[in-house]
VODRENDREN-600548 format. One record per atom (N, C-alpha, C, O, CB): residue in one letter; x, y, z. Coordinates in steps of 0.2 Angstrom, whole numbers, plus 5000, padded with zeros to 4 digits. Glycine has a CB too. Layout:
<nodes>
aXYZ;...
</nodes>
This chain:
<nodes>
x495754375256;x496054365249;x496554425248;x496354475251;x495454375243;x497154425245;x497554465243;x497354525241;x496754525243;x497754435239;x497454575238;x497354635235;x497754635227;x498254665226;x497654705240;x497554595222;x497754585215;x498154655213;x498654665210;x497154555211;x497554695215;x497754755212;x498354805213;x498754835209;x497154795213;x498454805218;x499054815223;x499354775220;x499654805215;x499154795231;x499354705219;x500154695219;x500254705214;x500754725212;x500454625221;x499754685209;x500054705201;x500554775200;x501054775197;x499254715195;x500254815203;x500354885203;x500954885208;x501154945208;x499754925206;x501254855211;x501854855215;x502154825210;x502654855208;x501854815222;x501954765206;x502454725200;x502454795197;x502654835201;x502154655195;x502254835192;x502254865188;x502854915188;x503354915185;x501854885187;x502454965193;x503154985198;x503954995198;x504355045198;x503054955202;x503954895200;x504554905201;x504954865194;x505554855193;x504554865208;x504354865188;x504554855182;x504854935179;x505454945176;x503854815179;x504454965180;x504655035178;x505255075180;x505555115176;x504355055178;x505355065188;x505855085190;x506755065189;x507255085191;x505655075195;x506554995183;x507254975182;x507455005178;x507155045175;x507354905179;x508155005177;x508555065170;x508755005166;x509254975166;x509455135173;x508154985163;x508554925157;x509054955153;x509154905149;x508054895152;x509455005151;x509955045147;x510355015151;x510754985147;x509955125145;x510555005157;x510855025162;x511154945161;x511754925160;x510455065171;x510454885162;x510654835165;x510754785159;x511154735159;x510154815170;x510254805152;x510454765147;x510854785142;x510754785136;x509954755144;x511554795145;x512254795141;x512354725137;x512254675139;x512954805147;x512554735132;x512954675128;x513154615132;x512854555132;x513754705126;x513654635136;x514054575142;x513354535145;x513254485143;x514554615150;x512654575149;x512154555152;x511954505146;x512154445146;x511654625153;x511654535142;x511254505136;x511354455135;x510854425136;x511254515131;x512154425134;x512454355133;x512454305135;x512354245133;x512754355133;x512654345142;x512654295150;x511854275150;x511854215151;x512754345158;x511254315150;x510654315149;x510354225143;x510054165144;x510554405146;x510654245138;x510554185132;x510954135137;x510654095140;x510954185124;x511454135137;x511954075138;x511554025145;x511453955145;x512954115142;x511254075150;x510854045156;x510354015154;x510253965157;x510454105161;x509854045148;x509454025147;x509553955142;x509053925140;x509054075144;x509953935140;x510053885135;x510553845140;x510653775139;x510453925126;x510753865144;x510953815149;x510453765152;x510453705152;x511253845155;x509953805156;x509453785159;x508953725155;x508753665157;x508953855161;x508953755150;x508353705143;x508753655143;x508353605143;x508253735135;x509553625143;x509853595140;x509753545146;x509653485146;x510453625135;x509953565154;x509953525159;x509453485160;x509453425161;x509953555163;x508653535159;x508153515160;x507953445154;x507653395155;x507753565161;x508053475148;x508153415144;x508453335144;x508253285142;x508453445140;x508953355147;x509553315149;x509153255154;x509253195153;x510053365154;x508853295157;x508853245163;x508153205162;x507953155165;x508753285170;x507853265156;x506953205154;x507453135150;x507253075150;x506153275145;x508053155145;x508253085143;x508453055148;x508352995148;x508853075138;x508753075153;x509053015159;x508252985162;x508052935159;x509553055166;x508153005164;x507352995167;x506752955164;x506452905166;x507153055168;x506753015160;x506152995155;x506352915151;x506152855153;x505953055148;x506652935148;x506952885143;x507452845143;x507552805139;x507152895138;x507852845150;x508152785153;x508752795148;x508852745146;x507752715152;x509252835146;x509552835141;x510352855145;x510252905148;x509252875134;x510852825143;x511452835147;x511852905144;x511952925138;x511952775145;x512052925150;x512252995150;x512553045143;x512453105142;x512952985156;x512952995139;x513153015135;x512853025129;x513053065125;x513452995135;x512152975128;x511852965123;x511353025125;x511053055121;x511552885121;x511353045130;x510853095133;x511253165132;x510953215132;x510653085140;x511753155131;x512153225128;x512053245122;x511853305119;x512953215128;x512253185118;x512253205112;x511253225110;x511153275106;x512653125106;x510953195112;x510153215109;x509953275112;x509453315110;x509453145111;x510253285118;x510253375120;x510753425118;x510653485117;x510553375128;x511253395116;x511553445109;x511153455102;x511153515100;x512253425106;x510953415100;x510553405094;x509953465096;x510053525095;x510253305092;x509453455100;x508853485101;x509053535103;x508653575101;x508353455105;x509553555106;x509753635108;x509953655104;x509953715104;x510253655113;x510253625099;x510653685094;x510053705086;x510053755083;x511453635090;x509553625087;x508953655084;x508353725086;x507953765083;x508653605085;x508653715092;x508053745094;x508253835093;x507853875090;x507853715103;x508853835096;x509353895094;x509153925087;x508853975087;x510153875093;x509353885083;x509053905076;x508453935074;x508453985071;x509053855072;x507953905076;x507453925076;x507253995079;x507054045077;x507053885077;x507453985085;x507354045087;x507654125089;x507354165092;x507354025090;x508354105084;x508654155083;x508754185075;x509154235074;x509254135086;x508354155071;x508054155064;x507254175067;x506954215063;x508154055058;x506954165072;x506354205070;x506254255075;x505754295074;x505754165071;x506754275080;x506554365083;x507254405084;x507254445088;x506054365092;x507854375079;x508354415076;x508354415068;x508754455065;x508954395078;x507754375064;x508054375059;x507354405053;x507354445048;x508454315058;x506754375057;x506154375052;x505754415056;x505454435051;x505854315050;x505554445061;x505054475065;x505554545064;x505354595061;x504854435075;x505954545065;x506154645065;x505854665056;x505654715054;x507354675068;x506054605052;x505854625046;x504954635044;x504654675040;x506254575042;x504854585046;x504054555047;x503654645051;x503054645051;x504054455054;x503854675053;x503354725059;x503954795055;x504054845059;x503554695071;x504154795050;x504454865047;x503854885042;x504054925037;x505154855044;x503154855041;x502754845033;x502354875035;x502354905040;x502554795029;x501854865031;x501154895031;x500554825033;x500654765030;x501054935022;x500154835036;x499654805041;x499354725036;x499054675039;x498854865042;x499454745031;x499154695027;x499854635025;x499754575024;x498754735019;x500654665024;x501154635024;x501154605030;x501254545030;x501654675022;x501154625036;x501354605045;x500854545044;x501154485044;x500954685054;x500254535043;x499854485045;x500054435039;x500154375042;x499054505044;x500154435034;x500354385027;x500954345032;x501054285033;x500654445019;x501354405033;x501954365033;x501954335041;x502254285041;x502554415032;x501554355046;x501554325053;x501254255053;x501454215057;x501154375058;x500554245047;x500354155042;x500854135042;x500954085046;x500054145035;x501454165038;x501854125036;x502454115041;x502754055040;x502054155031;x502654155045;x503054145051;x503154065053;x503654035054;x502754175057;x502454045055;x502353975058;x502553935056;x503153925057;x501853955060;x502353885050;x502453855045;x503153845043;x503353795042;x502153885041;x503453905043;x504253915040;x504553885048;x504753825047;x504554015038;x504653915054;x504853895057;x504853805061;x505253775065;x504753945060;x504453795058;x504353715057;x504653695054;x505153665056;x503753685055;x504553705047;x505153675042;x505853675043;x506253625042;x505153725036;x506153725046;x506853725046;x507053705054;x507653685055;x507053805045;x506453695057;x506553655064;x506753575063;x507253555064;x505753655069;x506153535059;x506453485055;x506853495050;x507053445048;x505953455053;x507053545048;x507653525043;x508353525046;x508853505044;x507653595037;x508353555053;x509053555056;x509153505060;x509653475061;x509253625061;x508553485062;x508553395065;x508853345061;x509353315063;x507753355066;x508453355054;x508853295050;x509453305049;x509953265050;x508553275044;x509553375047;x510253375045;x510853365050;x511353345048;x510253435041;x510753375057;x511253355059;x511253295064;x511753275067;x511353395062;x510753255063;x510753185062;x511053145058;x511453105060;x510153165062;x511053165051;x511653165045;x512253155048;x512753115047;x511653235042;x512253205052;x513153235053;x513253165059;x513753135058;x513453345058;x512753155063;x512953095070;x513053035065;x513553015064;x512053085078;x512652995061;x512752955059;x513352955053;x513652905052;x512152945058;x513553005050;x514252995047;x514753015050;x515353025048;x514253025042;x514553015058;x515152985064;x515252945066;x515752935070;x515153005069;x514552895063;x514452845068;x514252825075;x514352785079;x514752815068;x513952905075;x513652915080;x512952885082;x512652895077;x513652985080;x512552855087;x512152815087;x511752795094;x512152775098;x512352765084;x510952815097;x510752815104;x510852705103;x510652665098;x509852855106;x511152695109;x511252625108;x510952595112;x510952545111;x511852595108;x510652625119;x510152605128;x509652665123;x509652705118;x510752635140;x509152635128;x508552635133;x508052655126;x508352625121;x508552705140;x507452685126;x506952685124;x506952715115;x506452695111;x506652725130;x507352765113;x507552815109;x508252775106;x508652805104;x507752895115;x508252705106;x508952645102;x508552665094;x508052675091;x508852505104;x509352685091;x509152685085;x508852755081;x508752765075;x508752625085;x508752795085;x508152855082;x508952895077;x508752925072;x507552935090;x509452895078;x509952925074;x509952895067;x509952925061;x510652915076;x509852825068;x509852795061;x509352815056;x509452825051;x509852725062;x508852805060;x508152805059;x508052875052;x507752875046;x507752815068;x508352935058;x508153005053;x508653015050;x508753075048;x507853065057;x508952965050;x509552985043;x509452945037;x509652955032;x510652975044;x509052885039;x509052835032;x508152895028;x507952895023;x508852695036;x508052925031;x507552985025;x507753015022;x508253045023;x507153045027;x507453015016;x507653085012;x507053145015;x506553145018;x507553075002;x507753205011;x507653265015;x506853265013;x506553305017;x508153335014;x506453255009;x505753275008;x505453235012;x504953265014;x505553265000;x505553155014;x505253125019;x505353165027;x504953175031;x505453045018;x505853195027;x505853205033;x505453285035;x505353315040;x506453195036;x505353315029;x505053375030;x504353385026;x504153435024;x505453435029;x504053305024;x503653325023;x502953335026;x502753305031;x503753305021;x502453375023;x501853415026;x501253355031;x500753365033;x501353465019;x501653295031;x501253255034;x501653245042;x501353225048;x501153175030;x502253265041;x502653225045;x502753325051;x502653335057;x503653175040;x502753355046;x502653435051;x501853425054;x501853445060;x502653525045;x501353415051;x500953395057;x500753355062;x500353365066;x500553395057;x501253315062;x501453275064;x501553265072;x501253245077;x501853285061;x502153315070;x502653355073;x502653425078;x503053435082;x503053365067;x502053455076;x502053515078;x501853535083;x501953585085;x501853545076;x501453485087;x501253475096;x501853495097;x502053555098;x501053405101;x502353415098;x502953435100;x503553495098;x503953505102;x503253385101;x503453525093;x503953565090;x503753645097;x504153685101;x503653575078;x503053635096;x502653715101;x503053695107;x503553715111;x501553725103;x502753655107;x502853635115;x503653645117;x503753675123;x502553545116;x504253625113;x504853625116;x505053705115;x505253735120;x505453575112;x504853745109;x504953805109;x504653865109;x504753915106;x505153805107;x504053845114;x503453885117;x503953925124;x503753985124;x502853815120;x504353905128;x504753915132;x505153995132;x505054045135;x505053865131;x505553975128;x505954005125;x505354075121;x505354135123;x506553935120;x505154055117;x504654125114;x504454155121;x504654215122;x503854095108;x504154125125;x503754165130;x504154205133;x503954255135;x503354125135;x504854175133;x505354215140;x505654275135;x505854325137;x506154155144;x505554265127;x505554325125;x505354385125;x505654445126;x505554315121;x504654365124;x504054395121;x503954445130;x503754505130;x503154325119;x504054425133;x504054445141;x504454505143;x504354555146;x504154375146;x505054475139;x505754535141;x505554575136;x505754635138;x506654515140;x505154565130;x505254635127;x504754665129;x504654725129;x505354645120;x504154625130;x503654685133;x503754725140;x503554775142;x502954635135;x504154685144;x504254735149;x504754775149;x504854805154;x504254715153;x505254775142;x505554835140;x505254905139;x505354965141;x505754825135;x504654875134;x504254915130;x503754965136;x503555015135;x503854865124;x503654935141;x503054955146;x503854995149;x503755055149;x502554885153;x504454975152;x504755025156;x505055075151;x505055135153;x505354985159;x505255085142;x505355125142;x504755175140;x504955235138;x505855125138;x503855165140;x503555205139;x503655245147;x503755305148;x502955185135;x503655215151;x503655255158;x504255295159;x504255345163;x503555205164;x504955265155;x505355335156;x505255365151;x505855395150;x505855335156;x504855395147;x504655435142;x504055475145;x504155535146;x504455385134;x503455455147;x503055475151;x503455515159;x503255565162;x502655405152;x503755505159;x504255525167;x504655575165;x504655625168;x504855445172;x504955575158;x505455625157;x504955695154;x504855745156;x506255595152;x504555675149;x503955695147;x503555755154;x503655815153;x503455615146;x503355735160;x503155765163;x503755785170;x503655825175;x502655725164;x504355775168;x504755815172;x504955865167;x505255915169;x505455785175;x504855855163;x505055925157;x504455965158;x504556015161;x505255905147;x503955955157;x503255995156;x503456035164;x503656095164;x502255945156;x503455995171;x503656025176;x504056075177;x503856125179;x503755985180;x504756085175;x505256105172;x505156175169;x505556225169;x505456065168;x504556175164;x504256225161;x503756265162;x503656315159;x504156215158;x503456235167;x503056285172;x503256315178;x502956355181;x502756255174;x503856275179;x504356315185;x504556375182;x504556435185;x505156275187;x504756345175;x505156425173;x504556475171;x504656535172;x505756425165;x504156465169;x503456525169;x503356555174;x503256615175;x502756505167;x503156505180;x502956525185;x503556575189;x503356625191;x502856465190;x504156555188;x504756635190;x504556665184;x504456725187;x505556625190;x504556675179;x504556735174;x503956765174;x503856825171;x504656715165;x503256735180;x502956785181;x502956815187;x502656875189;x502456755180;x503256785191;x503556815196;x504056875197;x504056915202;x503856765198;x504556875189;x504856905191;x504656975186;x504957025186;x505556865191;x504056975183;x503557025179;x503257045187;x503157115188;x502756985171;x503057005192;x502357035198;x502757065202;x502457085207;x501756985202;x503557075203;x503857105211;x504057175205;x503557215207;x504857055216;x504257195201;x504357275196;x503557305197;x503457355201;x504657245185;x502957265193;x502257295193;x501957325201;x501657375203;x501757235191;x502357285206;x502157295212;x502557375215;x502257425217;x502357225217;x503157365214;x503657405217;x503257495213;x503157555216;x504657375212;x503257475206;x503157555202;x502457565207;x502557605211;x502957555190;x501957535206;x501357555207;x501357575215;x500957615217;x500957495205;x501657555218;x501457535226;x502057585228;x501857615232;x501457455229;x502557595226;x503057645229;x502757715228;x502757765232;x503657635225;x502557715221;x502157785220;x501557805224;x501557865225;x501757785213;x501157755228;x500657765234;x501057785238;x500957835241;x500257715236;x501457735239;x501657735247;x502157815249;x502257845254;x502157655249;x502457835243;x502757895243;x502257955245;x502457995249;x502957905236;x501757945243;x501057995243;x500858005252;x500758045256;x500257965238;x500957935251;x500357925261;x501057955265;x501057995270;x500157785266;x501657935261;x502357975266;x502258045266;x502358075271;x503157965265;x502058075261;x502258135261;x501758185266;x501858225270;x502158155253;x501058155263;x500458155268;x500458145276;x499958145281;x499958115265;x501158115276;x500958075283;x500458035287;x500358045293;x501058105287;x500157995282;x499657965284;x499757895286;x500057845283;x499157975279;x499457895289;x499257815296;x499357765292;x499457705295;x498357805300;x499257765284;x499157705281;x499857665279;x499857605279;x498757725274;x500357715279;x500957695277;x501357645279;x501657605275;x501157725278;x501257645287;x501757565289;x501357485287;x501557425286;x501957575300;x500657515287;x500257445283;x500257445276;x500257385275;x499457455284;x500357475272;x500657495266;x501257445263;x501357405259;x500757565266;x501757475270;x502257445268;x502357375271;x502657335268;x502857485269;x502157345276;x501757285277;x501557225272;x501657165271;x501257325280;x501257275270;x500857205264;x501257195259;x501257145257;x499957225260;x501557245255;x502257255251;x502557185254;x502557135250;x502757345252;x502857195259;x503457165264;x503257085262;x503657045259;x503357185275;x502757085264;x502057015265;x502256985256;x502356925255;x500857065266;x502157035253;x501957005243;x502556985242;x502656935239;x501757065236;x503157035246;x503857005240;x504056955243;x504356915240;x504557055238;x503856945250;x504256885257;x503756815252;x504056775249;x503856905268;x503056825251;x502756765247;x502956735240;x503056675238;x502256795246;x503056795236;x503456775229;x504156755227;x504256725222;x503356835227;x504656785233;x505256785230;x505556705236;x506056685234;x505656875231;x504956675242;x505156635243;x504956585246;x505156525247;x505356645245;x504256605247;x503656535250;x503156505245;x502956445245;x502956575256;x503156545238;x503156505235;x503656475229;x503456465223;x502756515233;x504156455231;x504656405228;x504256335226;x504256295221;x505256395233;x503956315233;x503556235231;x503156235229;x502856285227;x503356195235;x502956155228;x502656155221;x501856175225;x501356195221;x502856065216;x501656155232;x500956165235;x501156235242;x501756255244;x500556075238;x500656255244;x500856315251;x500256295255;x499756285252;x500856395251;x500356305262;x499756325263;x499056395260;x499156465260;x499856315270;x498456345260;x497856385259;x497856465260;x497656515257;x497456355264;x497956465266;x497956525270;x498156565270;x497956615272;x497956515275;x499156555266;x499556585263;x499456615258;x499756675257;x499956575263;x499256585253;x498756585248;x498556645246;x498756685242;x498256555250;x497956645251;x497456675252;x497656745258;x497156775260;x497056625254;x498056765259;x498456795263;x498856835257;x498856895257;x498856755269;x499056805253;x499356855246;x498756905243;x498756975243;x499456795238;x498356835241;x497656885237;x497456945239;x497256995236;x497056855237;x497556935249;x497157005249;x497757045251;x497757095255;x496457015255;x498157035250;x498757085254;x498757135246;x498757195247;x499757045257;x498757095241;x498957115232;x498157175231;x498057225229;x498857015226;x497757135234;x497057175235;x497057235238;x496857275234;x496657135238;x497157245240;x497157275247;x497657355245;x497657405247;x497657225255;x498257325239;x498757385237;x498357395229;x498557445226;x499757355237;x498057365226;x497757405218;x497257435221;x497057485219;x497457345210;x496957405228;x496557465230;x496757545231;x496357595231;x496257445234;x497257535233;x497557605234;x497557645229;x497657705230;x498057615236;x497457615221;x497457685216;x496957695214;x496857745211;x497657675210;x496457655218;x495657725214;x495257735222;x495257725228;x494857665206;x494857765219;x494357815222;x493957765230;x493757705229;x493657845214;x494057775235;x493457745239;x492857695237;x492657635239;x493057795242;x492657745233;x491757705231;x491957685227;x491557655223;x491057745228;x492457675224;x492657625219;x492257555219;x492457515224;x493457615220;x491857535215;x491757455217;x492057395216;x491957365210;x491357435217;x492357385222;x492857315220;x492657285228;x492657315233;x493957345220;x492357215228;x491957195230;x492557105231;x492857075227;x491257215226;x492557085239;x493057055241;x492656995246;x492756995252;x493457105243;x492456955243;x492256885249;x492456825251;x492356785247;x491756865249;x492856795256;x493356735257;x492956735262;x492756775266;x494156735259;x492656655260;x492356615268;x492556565267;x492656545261;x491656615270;x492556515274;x492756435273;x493356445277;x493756485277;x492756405265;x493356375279;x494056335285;x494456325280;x494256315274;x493756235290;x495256345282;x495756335277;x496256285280;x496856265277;x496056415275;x496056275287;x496356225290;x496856165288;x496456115288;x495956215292;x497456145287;x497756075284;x497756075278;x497856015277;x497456035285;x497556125274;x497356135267;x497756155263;x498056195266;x496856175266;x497956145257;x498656145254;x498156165242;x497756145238;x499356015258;x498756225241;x498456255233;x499356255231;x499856265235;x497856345232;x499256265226;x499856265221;x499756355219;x499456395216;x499656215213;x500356365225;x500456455222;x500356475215;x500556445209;x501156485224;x499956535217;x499956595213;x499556565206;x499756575201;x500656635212;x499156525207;x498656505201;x498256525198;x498156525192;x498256465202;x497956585204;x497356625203;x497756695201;x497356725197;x496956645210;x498356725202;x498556785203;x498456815192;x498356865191;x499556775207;x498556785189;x498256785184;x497956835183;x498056895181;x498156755184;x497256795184;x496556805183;x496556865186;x496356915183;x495956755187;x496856865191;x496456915197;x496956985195;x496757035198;x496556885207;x497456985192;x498057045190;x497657075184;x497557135185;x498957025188;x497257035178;x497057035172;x496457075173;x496257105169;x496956975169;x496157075179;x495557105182;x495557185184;x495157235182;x495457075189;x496257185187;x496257245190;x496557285181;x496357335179;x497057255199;x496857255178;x497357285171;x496757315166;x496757375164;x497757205166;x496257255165;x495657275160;x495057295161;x494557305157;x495657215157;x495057285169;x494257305175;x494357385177;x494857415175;x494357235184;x493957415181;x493757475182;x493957515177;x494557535177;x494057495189;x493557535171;x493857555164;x492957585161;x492957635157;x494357475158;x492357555162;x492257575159;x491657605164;x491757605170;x492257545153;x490957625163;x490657685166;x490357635171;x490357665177;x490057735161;x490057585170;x489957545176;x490657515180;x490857455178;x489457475173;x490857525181;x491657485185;x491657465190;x491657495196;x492257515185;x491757375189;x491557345196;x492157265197;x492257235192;x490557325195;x492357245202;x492957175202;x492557175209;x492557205214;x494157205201;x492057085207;x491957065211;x492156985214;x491956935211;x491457075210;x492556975219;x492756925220;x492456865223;x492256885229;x493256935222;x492456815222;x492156775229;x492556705228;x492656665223;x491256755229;x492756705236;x493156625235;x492856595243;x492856625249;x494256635234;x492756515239;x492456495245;x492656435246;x492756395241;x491756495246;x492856415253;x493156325255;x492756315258;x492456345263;x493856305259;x492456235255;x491956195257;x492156125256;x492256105250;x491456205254;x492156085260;x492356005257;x492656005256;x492655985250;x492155965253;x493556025257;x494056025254;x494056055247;x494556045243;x494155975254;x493556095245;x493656115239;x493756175238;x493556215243;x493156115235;x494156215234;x494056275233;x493556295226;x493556265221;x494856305232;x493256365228;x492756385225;x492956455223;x492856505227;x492256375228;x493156465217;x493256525215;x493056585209;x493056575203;x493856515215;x492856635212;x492456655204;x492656755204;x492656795208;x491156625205;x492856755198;x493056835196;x492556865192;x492356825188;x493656855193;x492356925192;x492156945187;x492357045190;x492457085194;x491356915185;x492357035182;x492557105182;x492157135175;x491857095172;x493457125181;x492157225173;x491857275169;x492257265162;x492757235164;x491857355173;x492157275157;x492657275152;x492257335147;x491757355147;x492757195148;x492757365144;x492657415139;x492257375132;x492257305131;x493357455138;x492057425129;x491657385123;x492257385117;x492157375111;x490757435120;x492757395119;x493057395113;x493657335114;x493957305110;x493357475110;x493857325121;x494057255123;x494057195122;x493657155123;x493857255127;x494657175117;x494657105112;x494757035119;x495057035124;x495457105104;x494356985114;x494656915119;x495456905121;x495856895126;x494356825114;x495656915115;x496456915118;x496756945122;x497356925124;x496756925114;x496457005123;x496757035130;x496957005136;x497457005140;x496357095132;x496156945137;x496156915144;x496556855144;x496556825149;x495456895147;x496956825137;x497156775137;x498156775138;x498356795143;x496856745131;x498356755135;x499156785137;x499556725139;x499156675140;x499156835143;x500256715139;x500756665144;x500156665150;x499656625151;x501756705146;x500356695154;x499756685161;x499256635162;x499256585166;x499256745162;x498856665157;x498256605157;x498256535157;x498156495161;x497856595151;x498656535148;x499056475146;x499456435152;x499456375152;x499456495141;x499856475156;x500356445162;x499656415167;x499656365170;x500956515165;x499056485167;x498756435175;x498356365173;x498256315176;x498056495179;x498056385166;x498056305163;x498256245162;x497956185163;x498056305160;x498856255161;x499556185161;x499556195167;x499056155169;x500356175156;x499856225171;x499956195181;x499256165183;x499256115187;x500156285188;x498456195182;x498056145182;x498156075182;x498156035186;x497756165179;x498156075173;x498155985170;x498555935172;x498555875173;x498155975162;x499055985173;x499855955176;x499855935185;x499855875186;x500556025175;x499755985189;x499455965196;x498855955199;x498855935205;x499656005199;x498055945196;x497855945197;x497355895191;x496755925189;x497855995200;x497455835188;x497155815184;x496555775186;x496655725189;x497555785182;x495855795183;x495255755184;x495155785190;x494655755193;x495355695183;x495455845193;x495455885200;x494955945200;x494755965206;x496055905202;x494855985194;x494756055193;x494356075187;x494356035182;x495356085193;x493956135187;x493456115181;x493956225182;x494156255187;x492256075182;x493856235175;x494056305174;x493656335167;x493756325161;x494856315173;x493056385171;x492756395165;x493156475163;x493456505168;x491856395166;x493156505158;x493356585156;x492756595152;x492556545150;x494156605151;x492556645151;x491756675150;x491756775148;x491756825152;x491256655159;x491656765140;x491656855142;x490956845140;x490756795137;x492256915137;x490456905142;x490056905144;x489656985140;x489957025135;x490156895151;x489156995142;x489157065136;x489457115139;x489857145135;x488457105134;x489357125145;x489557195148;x490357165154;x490557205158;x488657245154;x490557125154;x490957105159;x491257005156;x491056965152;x490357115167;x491757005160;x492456955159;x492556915167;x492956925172;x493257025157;x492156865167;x491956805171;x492456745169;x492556725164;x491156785169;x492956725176;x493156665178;x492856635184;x492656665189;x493756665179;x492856565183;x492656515185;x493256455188;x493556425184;x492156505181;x493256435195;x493956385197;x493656355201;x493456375206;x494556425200;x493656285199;x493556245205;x494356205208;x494856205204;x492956185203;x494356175212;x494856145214;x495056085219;x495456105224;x495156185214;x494756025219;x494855975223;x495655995228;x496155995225;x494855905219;x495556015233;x496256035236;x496355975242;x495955935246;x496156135240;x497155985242;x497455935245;x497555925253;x497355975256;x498055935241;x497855895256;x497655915263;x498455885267;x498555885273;x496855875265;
</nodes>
């Protein structure tokens, strides 16, 4: 059996991908009616030759009659009464959508007779095959006999039935307007949100190469002066942060491992401002293999740690990040002072690692934040891509 789902989804697709602005111009539109009322009138055409045995001409004229009826109706109910009919309030839409039907019957038979009128005061008249005489027929009525409420139900199988057609090919083009312009609304929608996370993600970028430079220059000045062994590693991992920031992460995913090659290089230099026994506590385990994160997600969390963490008499930044099943597992916690407000840990930052979540990673990631009595706990999960 086929795969329904697919193909629908391939139809949809390639429904959305049309630039109807592009293709339903004026000129289009026309050509569009004119095709369509060609086609009806052929196919009409040929049920009087066929069906009814009726000579070419007498078959012209009862295909002009029923096309120009049919026109009417249908260009009096979805240019003239439905845009007015769907501008109201819920109880007006339904009243008037009763009444829709009803009316467009009436004036279906009212344009029948009346230009049967006009054939017979031409002396116009079907003279062959099955359908002899029906000119005469619906002009010797008065107009109340011919639109009366016995003769519309009559009537109204076939009234649906000829312009059942024509509604459906409507009803169809504008629904699949309406589905293509929510998807370019939805599409421009999420290229703008994208757009705006680019630009945070540089404006945090371009706050973490200055913080890095002051802080880490001032060390690395010290290990030079000292001439200590630490220095060309020092400047190393510096080399490592700004080579990461200012150009590997441009896209929108990196590899894992580069990633993770930031965290501890960034790690590795706020440790240089405090003491040895300092406790700052660091664990990465798990295969990073083929494994792909959306730079600098965590850098956040983990800058907000070092900013508002080692401050108070217990001081402690414990990290742990773990890959398993393709998952990343990530969890911070750090010491906070007792006079430390929630708002300190929140900020553009947060906000920014949140929207790049919901945005790249939807139904992908759970993110808890947690202040605690004595300490300031994140939590990150993250179905990661491969």
């Amino acid at each position: 059996m086929p795969n329904t789902t697919s193909t629908s989804g391939y139809f949809l697709d390639k429904i959305a991908s049309l630039n109807f602005d592009h293709f339903f111009t004026k000129r289009n539109r026309v050509l569009l009616h004119v095709f369509m009322w060609l086609g009806f009138s052929i196919l009409l055409f040929l049920s009087y030759v066929i069906g009814y045995k009726l000579v070419y001409f007498d078959a012209v004229l009862l295909t002009i009659r029923m096309a120009l009826v049919n026109m009417i109706v249908f260009y009096m109910l979805f240019y003239l009464l439905l845009p007015k009919i769907f501008s109201g309030s819920k109880t007006r839409i339904v009243i008037l959508i009763i009444l829709v039907f009803p009316i467009s019957i009436f004036v279906w038979m009212a344009a029948t007779y009346f230009i049967s009128l006009f054939y017979y005061a031409l002396g116009i008249e079907v003279t062959f095959g099955e359908l002899k005489g029906v000119i005469k027929m619906s002009a010797n009525q008065t107009f109340l006999e011919a639109v009366s409420p016995k003769r519309m139900l009559s009537q109204t199988i076939i009234i649906i039935s000829l312009l059942s057609p024509f509604c459906f090919a409507k009803i169809l083009v504008e629904i699949t307007k309406l589905y293509n312009k929510k998807f370019q609304i939805e599409r421009e929608k999420t290229a703008l949100e994208i757009q705006n996370i680019q630009i945070e993600k540089d404006f945090l970028k371009a706050q973490l190469n200055p913080h890095f430079l002051f802080n880490t220059l001032n060390n690395l000045y010290g290990l030079t002066v000292r001439k200590d062994n630490l220095a060309p590693e020092v400047i190393l991992n510096l080399s490592d942060i700004m080579s990461y920031t200012l150009y590997e992460s441009n896209t929108e995913i990196v590899r894992l491992e580069k990633e993770l090659d930031f965290i501890k290089n960034y790690i590795a230099l706020e440790k240089m401002r405090y003491a040895d026994e300092t406790d700052i506590q660091v664990a990465i385990e798990g295969q990073t293999a083929g494994l792909f994160v959306a730079p600098l997600l965590t850098f956040t969390f983990i800058e907000n740690a070092f900013k508002y963490g080692l401050k108070s008499q217990n001081a402690f930044i414990k990290l742990n990040i773990k890959i398993e099943n393709n998952t990343f597992w990530f969890s911070l916690e750090n010491d906070l002072e007792e006079t430390a407000k929630d708002s300190d840990f929140g900020g553009i930052g947060v906000e920014n690692a949140r929207k790049r979540l919901e945005l790249l990673y939807p139904d992908q990631y759970e993110l808890e934040i947690k202040r605690l009595e004595n300490s300031f706990k994140v939590g990150l999960k993250i179905v990661l891509r491969k």
